[in-house]
C-alpha positions in Angstrom: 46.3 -25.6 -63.5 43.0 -27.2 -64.0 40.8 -25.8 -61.4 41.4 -22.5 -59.0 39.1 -23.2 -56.0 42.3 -22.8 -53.0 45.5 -21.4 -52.3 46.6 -25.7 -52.7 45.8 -24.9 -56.7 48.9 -22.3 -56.7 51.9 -24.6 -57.3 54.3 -22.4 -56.1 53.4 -19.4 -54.1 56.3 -17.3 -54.2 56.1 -17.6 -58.2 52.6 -16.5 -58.1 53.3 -13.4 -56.2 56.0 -12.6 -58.8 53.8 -13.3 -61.8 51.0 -10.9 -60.3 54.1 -7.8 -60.1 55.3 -9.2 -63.7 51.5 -8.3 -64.7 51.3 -4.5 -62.9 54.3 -3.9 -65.3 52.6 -4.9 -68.7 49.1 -5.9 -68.5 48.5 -6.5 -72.2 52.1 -9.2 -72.8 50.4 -12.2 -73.1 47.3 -11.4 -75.0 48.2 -14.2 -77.4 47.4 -16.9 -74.6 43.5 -16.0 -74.7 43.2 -15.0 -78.5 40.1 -16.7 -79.7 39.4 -18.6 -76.3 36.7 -17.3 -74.2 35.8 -17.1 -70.5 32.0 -17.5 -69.2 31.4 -16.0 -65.7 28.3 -17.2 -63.4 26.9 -15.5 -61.0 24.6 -16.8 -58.4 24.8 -13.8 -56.5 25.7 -10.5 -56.9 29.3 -8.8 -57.6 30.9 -5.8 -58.4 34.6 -6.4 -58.2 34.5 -10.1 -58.8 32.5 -9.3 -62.1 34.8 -6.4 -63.2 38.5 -7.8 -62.1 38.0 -10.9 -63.6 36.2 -10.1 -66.9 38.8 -7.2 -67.4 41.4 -9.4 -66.9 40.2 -12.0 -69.3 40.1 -9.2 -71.8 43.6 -8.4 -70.9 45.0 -11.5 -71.8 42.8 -11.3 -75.2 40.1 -13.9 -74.0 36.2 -13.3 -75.3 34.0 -13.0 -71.6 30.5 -13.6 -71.5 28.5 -12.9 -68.4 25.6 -15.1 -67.0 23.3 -13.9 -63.6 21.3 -16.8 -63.1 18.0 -16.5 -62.4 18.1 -13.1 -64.4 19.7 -13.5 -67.9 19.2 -17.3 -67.6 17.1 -19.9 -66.2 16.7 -21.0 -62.5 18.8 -23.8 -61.7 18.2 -26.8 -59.4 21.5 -28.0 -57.8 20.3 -30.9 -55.5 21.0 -34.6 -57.2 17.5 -37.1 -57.6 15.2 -34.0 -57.0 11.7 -34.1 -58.1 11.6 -30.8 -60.5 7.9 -29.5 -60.1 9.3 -26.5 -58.4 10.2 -22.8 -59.7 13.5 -24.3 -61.5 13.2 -25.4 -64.9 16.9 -25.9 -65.3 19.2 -28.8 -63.5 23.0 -27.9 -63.4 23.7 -31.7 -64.8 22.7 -30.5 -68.0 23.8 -26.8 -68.0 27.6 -26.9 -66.7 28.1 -28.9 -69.8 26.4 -27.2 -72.5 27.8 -24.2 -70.8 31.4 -26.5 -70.9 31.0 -26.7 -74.4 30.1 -23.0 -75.4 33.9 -21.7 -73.8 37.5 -22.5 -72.6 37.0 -21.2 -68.6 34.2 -20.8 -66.8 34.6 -18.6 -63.6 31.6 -19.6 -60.9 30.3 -17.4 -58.0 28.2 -19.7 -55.5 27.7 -18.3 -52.0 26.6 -20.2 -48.9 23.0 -20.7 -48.6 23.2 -21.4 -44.6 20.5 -24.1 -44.9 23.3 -26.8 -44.2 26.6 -26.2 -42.8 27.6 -29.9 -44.2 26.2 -28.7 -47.9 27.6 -25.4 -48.0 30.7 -26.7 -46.9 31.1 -29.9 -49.7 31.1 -27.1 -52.0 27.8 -28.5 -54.1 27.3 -26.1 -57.1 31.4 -25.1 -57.6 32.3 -29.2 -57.6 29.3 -30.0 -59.9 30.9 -27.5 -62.3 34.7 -29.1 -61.9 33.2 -32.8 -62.1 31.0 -31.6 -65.4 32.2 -28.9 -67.2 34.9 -30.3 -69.0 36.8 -26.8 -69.3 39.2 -25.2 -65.8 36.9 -23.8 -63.7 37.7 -20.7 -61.6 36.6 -19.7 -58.3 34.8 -16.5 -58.2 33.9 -16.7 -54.3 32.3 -20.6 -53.3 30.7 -21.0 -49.8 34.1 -21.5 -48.1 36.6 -19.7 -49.7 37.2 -16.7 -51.7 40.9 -17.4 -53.4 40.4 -14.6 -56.3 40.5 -12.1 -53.2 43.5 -13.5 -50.5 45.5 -13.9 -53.6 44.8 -10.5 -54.1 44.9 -9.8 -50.0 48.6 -11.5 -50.1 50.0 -9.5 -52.9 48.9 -6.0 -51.5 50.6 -6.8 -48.6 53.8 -7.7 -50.3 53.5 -4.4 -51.8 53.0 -2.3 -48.9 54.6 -4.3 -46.2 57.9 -2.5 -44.9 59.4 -5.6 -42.8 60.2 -9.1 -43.9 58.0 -10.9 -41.3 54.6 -8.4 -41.3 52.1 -8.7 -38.8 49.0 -9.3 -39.7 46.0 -9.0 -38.1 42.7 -10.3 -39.0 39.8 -8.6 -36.9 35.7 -10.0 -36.9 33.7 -6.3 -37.1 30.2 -6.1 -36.7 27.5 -6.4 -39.4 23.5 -6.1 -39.8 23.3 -9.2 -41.7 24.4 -12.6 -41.3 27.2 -13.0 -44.2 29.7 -16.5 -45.1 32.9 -16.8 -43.4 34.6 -17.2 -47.0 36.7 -15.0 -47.1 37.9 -15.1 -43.7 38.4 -18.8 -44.0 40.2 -18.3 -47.1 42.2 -15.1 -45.7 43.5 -17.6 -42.7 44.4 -20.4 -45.4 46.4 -17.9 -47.2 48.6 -16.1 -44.5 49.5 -19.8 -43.2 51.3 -20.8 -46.1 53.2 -17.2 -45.5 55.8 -16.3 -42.7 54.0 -13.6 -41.2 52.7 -13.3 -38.0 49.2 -13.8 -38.3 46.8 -13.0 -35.0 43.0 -13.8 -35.4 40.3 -12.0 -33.3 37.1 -12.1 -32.2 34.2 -12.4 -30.1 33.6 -15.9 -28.6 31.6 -18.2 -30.7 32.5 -17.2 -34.4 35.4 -19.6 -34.0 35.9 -20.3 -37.2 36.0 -24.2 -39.2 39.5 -26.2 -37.7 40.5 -26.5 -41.3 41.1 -23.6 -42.0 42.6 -22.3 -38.4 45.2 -25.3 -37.8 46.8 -24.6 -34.7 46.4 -20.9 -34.8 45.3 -19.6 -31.7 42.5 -17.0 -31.3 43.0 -13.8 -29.4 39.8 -12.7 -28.2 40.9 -9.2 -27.1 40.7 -7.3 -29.7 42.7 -4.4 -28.3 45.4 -6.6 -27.4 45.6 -8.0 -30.7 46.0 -4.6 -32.4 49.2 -3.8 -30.7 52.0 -3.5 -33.1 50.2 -4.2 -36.2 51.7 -3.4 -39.5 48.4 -4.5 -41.1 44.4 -5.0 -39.8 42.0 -7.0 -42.3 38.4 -6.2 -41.1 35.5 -8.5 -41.6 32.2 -9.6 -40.5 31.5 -13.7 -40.7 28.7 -15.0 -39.1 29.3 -18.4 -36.2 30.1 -21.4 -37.7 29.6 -23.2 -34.2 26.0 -21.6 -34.7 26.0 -21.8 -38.2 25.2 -18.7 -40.0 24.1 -17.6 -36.7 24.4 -13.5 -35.4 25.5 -14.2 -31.6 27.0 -10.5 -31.3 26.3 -6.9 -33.1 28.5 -5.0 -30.9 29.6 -1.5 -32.3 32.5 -2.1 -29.7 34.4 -4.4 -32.0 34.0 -1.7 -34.9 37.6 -0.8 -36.3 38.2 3.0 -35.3 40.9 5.8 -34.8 41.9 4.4 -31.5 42.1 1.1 -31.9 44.7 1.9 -34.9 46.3 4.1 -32.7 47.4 0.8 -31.0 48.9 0.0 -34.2 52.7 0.0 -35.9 51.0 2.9 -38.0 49.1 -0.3 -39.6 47.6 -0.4 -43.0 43.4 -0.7 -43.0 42.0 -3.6 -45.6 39.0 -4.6 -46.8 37.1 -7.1 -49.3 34.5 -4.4 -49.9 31.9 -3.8 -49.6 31.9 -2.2 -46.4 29.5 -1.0 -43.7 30.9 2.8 -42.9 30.8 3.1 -38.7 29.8 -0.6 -38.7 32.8 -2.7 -40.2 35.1 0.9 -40.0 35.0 4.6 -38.7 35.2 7.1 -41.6 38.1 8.1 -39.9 40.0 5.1 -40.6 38.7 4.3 -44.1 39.5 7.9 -45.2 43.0 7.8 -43.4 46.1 7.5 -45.9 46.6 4.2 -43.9 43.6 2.7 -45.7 44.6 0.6 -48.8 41.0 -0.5 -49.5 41.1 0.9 -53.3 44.6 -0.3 -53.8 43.6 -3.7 -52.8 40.7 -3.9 -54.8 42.5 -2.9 -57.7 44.7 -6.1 -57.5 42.3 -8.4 -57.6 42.1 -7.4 -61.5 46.3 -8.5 -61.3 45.4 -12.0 -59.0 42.4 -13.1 -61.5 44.7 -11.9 -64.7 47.6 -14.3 -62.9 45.0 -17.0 -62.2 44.2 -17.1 -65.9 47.3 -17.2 -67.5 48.5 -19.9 -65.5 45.2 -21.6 -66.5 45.8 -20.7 -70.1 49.8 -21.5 -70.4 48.3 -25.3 -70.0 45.6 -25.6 -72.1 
C-alpha cells in the first residue's frame, strides 16, 4: 500500500478489520518492520488524537517519528502552483515535500479544508502535492474530505461492540458554534457503504452532503425517526456543502440527549472528539455506560498501527 488517503486504499476490508484485532492482542510483534525507518508527521492544524495514535503506533512497530506543526516548528508554506511569493510564506511545498521525502520512509499529513473553494478543498491540493512529490507512502492524517485514520477506527469499534450481524447504524448532524469540514462525515458514509449494516443519515435540510460520498443513500431528515432502533448513533457537526462551509442551522433541538437514545435499541454513543458537551451531546449521554467515545478513540492507535504495517510489509 503506497498511499492511505480512502477506504479504496484498504485492499481487502474484512482483512483489515482482522489485522487491527491481531494488533489489540500484541502491539509490539512486528517491531522489526519499522526498525531503523522513520515516520514524519505534518500538521497544518491542530491534533490531539491524530498526533498521539499515530506517532505511538509508529513507535509500536519500532519506527523513529518526528513531528512537524507548520507554521510553528517550521516555515510557512505556500501551496498554490505559479504564485508570486512576496507574501508571509517563505516556503513552497514543491521544494519541501521532497526534502521532507528524503529525510524519512512515511510521512503522515494533516491538511484541513480552508472553505475558500469548495472545488480546491475538494481536489485535495496539499495531501496530492505530497503523494505526487514525496517519493515515500504518504498517510492521511485527516485531508479536506476524508478522515480514513478515524472510520477505520469508527468501523472496528463497532465490530467490537456490535451484538447483531447486520448493526444499525445511525449517523446524526448535531449542532456546533463553528463552521467545521464535513470530513469525517464524508469519510464515515464512505466507510459503512462498503459494510452490510444498515446505515441511516440525518439531518437538517441543506447540509446534504457531496453525492460521492452519499451514493444512493437516502437522507432521513427526522431525526427522531431515524433514532428508532438504533444499535449505534455517530454524532457530528459538518457545515453545508450546498452552501459551502456555510452555518444554515444552530438548533439545540438536534443536540443528542437522554430521550432521543431512549428511542434507541439501547444504542451505543460515538464520537470523533472533540466534542461540544450540551451542544454535539447531553452529559447524560456522554457519561452513560452506552457511550464508547474513549474506547473508540483508543482504536485509532490500532487503525493507524494497521495502516502502517501494511504500508511497511511493502516497502
Amino acid at each position: 500500500m503506497k498511499q492511505f488517503t480512502s477506504v479504496k486504499d484498504i485492499p481487502d476490508l474484512k482483512k483489515a478489520v482482522a489485522t487491527a484485532f491481531e494488533i489489540k492482542k500484541n502491539r509490539f510483534a512486528w517491531q522489526h518492520l519499522g526498525k531503523n525507518k522513520t515516520m514524519v508527521l505534518i500538521f497544518f492544524n491542530s491534533s490531539l488524537r491524530t498526533r498521539l495514535s499515530t506517532q505511538k503506533a509508529a513507535l509500536n512497530l519500532g519506527m523513529n517519528a518526528m513531528v512537524l506543526n507548520v507554521g510553528e516548528d517550521g516555515w510557512q508554506m505556500e501551496s498554490e502552483l505559479g504564485v508570486v511569493m512576496d507574501g508571509d510564506k517563505p516556503e513552497h511545498l514543491l521544494e519541501a515535500i521532497p526534502v521532507i521525502g528524503r529525510y524519512c520512509d512515511v510521512i503522515g499529513v494533516r491538511a484541513f479544508a480552508k472553505f475558500k473553494s469548495r472545488e480546491d478543498d475538494y481536489s485535495e491540493i496539499i495531501l496530492n502535492q505530497f503523494i505526487k512529490y514525496a517519493g515515500v507512502p504518504v498517510v492521511s492524517m485527516e485531508g479536506a474530505t476524508r478522515h480514513p485514520l478515524q472510520s477505520y477506527a469508527d468501523l472496528v469499534t463497532i465490530e467490537e461492540f456490535k451484538t447483531k450481524e447486520r448493526p444499525k447504524v445511525v449517523l446524526t448532524w448535531a449542532p456546533h458554534p463553528r463552521a467545521l469540514p464535513q470530513a469525517v462525515a464524508n469519510s464515515f458514509v464512505e466507510w459503512m457503504r462498503e459494510t452490510d449494516y444498515d446505515l441511516v443519515v440525518t439531518h437538517p435540510e441543506g447540509y446534504e452532503l457531496a453525492p460521492q460520498f452519499m451514493g444512493d443513500l437516502k437522507v432521513e431528515y427526522d431525526q427522531k425517526k431515524a433514532f428508532e432502533g438504533a444499535d449505534f448513533i455517530y454524532a457530528k457537526n459538518w457545515s453545508s456543502y450546498t452552501s459551502y462551509g456555510s452555518i444554515l442551522s444552530k438548533d439545540l433541538a438536534w443536540t443528542v440527549d437522554e430521550a432521543k437514545m431512549a428511542l434507541t435499541d439501547n444504542a451505543k454513543f460515538m464520537h470523533c472528539l472533540p466534542v461540544r458537551r450540551n451542544v454535539i451531546v447531553s452529559d447524560g449521554v456522554l457519561d452513560s455506560p452506552l457511550s464508547i467515545v474513549v474506547e473508540q478513540a483508543a482504536n485509532r492507535e490500532i487503525t493507524a498501527q494497521a495502516v502502517l504495517k501494511m504500508m511497511l510489509e511493502n516497502l
